[in-house]
C-alpha positions in Angstrom: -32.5 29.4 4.1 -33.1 25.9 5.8 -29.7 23.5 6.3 -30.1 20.5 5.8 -29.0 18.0 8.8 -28.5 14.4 8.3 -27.0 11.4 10.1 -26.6 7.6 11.3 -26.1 5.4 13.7 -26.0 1.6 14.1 -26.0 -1.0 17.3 -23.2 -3.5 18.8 -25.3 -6.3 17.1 -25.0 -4.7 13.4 -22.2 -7.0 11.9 -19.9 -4.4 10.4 -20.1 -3.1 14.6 -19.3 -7.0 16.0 -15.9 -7.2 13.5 -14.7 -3.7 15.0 -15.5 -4.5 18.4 -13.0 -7.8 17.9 -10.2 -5.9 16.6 -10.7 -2.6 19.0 -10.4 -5.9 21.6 -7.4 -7.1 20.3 -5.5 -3.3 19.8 -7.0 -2.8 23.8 -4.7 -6.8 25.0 -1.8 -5.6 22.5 -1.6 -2.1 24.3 -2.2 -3.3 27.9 0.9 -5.6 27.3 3.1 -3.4 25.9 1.9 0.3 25.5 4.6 0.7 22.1 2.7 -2.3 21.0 2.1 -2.7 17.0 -1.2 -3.6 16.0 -2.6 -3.5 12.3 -5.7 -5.9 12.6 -8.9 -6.4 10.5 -12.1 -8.7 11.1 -15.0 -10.6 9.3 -17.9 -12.1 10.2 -20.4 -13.7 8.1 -22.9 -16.9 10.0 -21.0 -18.5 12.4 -17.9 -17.2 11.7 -15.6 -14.5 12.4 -12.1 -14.2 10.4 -9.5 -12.1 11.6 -6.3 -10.9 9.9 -3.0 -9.0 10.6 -0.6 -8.5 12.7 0.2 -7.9 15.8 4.2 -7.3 17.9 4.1 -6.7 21.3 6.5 -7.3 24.0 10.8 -7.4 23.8 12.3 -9.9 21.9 11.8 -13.7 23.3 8.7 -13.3 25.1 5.3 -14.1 23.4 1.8 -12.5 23.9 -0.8 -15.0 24.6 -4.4 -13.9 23.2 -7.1 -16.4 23.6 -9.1 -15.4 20.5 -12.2 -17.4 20.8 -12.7 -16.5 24.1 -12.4 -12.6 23.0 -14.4 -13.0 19.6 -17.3 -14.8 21.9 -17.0 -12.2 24.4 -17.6 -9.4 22.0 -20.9 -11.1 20.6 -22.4 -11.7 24.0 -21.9 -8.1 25.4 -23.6 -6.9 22.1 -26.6 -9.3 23.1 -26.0 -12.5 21.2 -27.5 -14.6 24.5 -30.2 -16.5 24.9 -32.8 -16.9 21.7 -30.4 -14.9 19.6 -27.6 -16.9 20.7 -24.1 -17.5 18.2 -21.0 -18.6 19.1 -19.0 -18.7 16.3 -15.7 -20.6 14.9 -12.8 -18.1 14.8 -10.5 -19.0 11.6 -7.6 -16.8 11.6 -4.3 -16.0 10.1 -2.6 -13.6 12.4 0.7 -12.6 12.6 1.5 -12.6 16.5 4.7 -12.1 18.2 7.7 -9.6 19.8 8.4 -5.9 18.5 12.0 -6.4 18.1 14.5 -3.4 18.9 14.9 -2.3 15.9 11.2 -1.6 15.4 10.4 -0.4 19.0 12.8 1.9 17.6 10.9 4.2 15.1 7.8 3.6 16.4 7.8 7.5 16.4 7.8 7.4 12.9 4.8 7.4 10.4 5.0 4.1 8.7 2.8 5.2 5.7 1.2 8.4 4.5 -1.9 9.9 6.1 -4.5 12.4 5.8 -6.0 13.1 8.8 -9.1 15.0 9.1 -10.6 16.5 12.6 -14.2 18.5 12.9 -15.4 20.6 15.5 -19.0 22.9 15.3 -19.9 25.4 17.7 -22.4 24.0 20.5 -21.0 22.7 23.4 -24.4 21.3 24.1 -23.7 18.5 21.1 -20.1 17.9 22.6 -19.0 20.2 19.4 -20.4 17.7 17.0 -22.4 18.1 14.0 -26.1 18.3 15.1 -27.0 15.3 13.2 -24.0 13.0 14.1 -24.8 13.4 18.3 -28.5 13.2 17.8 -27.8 9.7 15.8 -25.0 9.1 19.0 -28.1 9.5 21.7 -31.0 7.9 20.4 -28.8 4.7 19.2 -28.5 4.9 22.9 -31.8 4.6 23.7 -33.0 1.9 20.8 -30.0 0.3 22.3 -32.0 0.3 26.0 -35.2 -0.7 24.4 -33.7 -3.9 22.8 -31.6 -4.7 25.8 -35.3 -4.3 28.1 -37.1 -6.6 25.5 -34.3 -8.7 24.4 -37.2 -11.6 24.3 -38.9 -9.9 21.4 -36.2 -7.2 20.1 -32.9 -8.8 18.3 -29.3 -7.3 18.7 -28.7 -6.2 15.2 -30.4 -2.4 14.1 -29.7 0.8 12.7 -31.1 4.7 12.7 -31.4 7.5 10.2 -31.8 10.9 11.4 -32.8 13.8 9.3 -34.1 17.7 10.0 -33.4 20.9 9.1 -32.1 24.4 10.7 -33.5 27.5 10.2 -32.1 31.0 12.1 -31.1 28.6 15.3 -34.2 26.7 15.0 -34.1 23.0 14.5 -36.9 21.0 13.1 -37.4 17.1 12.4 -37.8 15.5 8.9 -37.9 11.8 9.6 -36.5 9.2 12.1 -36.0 6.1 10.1 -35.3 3.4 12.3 -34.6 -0.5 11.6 -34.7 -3.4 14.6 -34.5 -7.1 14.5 -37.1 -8.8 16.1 -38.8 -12.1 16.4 -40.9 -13.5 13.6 -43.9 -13.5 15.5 -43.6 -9.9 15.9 -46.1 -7.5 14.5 -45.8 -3.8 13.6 -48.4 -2.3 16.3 -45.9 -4.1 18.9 -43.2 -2.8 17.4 -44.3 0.1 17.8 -45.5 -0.3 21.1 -42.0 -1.1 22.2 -40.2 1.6 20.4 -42.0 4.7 19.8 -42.6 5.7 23.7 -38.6 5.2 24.3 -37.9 7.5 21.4 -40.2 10.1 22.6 -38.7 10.2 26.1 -34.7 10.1 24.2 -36.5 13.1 22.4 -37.1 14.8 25.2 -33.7 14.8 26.2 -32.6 17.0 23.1 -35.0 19.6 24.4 -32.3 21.8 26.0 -29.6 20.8 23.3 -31.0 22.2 20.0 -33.9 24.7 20.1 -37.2 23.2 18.8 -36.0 19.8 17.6 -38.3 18.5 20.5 -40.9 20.8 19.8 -41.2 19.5 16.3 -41.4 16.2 17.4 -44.2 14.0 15.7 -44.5 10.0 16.1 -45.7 10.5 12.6 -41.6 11.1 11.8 -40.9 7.7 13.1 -40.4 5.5 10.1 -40.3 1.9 11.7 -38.9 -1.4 9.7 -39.9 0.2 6.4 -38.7 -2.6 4.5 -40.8 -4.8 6.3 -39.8 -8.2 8.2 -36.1 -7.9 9.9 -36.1 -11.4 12.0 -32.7 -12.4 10.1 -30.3 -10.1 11.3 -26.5 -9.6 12.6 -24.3 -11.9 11.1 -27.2 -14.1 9.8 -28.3 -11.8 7.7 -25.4 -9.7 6.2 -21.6 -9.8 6.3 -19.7 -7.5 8.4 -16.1 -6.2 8.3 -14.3 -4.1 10.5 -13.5 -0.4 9.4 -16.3 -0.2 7.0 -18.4 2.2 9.3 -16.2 5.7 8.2 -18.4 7.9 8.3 -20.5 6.8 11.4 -16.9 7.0 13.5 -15.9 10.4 12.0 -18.1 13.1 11.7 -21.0 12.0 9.6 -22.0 12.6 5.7 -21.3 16.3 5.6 -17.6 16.6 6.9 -14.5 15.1 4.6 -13.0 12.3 6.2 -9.0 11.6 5.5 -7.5 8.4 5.1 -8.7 4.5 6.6 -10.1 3.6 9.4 -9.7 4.2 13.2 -10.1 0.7 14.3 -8.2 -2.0 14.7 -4.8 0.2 14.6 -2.8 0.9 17.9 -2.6 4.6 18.5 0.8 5.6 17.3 -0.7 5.0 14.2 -1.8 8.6 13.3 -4.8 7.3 11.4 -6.5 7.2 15.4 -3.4 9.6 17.0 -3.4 12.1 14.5 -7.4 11.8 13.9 -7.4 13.0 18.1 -5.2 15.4 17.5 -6.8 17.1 15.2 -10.4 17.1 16.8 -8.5 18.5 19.9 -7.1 21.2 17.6 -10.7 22.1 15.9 -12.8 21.4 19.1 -9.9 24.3 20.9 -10.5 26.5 18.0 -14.5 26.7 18.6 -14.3 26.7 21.9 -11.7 29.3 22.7 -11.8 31.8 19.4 -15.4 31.5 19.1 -15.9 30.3 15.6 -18.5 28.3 14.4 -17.2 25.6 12.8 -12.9 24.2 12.3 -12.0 21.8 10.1 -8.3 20.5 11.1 -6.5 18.9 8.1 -3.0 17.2 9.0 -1.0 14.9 6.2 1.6 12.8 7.6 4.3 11.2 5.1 6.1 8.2 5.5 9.6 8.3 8.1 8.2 11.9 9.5 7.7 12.6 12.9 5.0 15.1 12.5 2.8 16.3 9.6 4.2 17.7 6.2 1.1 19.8 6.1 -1.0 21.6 8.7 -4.0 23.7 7.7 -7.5 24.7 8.7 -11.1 25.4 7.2 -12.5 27.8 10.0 -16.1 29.4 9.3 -15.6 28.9 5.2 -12.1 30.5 5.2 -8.9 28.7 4.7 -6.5 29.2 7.9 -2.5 28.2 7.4 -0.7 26.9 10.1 1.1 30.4 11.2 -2.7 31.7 11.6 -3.9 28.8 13.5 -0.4 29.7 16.2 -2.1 33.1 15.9 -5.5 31.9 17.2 -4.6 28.8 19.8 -1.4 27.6 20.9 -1.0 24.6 18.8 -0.2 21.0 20.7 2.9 19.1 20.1 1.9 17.0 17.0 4.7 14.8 16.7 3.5 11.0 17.1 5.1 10.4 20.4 3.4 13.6 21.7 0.4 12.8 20.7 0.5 9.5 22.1 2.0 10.8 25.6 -0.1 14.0 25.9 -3.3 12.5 25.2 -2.3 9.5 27.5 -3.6 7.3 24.5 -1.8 4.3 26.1 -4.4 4.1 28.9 -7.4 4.2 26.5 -9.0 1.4 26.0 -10.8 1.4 22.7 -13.8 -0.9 22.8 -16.5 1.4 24.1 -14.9 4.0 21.9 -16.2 1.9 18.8 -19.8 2.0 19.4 -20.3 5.1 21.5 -18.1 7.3 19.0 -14.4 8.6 18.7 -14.5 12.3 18.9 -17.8 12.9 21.7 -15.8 12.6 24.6 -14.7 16.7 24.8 -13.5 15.8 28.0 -11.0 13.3 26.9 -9.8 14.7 23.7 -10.8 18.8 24.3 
């Protein structure tokens, strides 16, 4: 029986990406001020502007954060390669709520201040960082469409996307299609597209040769699905809205894995909706790697005024695991929010390159 394998991935340029990467920017100042720092932010962008929402309380009582927000929101859209023909500098309108974290705040900041379901994945290849197939194949050749835009940034536009799809079969992986969409300049016809594209994704095939047996083996340009809807020359925030947090499944663990409650970004990381989310992958990636199972799913539900979760379980190879079998298998972390936060070191992070080169790959960091 073949499995199905299926994925995607999108560049800084895409708009939803530009809106996260303001308010990761924002949560990255708030923390770096004042590591107990409250942050609940959200972005838009749509033409030439960029709206941003919240709230955010750092620092004691009296003092005052300063945040130049234009100068972070323009920032953002020239690292994701809004320079030269593809220029924008947009007009920041916001309405954020920006000041201390009085004591009595500072104070439960320990606390859940809503209820959360908090899902973490782990699969059994070291190889793909633990991830699903799909969702680190998607992770590496964004990677490279990313290189290939940044070396032809003359004729290739910030804003694109990819689509991965193939199959398993007894350990053997197999391609299906690459679907792959890129901004580019009018002017620009589909044999130079693929002129510019198709040798880069051959060689960023080549690099999965050792990761997943015969998915370069199976390798055909004929997979490559290029612009299939035809002209892409308006793109990024020209061409679509974007808003921060809308990209779920891309940051979690891609279309085959539940997901729990909102969004990582834009949320400091006592909030356990990016705290609890690294817990949990920690907990799954420790069950895989240490017990040998093929696949954890760590589920934690956190309720409002509680230190740590309500409810602990675990989906481990198809077979539901309570929490005093999990203790049987690994010790289990301190998963109070405070622990979380200081045993992680989550107030060191900084969040922005975690937004487009994914959460949960870094093993290293969260393993």
């Amino acid at each position: 029986m073949s499995v199905p394998h299926i994925a995607e991935n999108i560049l800084p340029g895409h708009p939803d990406r530009l809106a996260d990467a303001v308010v990761e920017s924002l949560v990255d100042a708030a923390v770096a001020h004042d590591p107990e720092a409250l942050v609940g932010v959200e972005a838009a962008v749509h033409r030439k502007k960029v709206f941003v929402t919240g709230r955010i309380a750092a620092g004691p009582p009296g003092s005052q954060l300063q945040i130049d927000l234009t100068g972070i929101v323009h920032g953002v859209f020239r690292n994701a390669g809004y320079t030269g023909r593809w220029e924008i500098l947009p007009e920041v309108l916001s309405d954020l709520d920006l000041g201390p974290l009085d004591d009595d705040e500072r104070g439960i900041r320990q606390f859940s201040d809503d209820q959360n379901i908090i899902v973490g994945h782990a699969e059994g290849n070291k190889n793909t960082d633990y991830l699903p197939p799909a969702c680190y194949v998607a992770g590496r050749l964004r990677e490279v469409l990313s290189r290939v835009r940044e070396e032809h940034a003359d004729r290739l536009g910030p804003d694109g996307k990819l689509l991965v799809r193939f199959l398993e079969s007894e350990g053997e992986f197999a391609w299906e299609r690459c679907n792959v969409s890129i901004q580019h300049v009018p002017e620009t016809g589909y044999e130079e597209l693929h002129r510019l594209v198709l040798p880069a994704f051959e060689s960023g095939v080549q690099l999965l040769k050792d990761k997943l047996p015969g998915l370069h083996e199976s390798w055909d340009p004929e997979k490559l699905r290029l612009n299939g809807a035809g002209i892409f020359s308006c793109g990024g925030p020209n061409g679509d809205n974007g808003l921060s947090g809308k990209k779920l499944i891309v940051d979690h663990f891609g279309p085959c894995v539940p997901i729990g409650g909102g969004a990582l970004c834009g949320k400091e990381p006592h909030k356990v909706d990016r705290g609890g989310a690294l817990r949990a992958r920690q907990i799954a990636v420790a069950l895989v790697r240490d017990r040998g199972v093929r696949e954890a799913t760590v589920f934690l539900s956190y309720l409002p005024g509680e230190e740590k979760p309500d409810f602990v379980s675990a989906k481990v190879d198809g077979e539901w695991w309570d929490v005093g079998r999990i203790q049987q298998a690994i010790p289990l972390p301190d998963l109070s929010i405070e622990g979380s936060f200081r045993n992680l070191e989550l107030g060191e992070v900084r969040w922005v390159p975690f937004a487009q080169d994914g959460y949960f790959g870094a093993v290293g960091q969260w393993g």
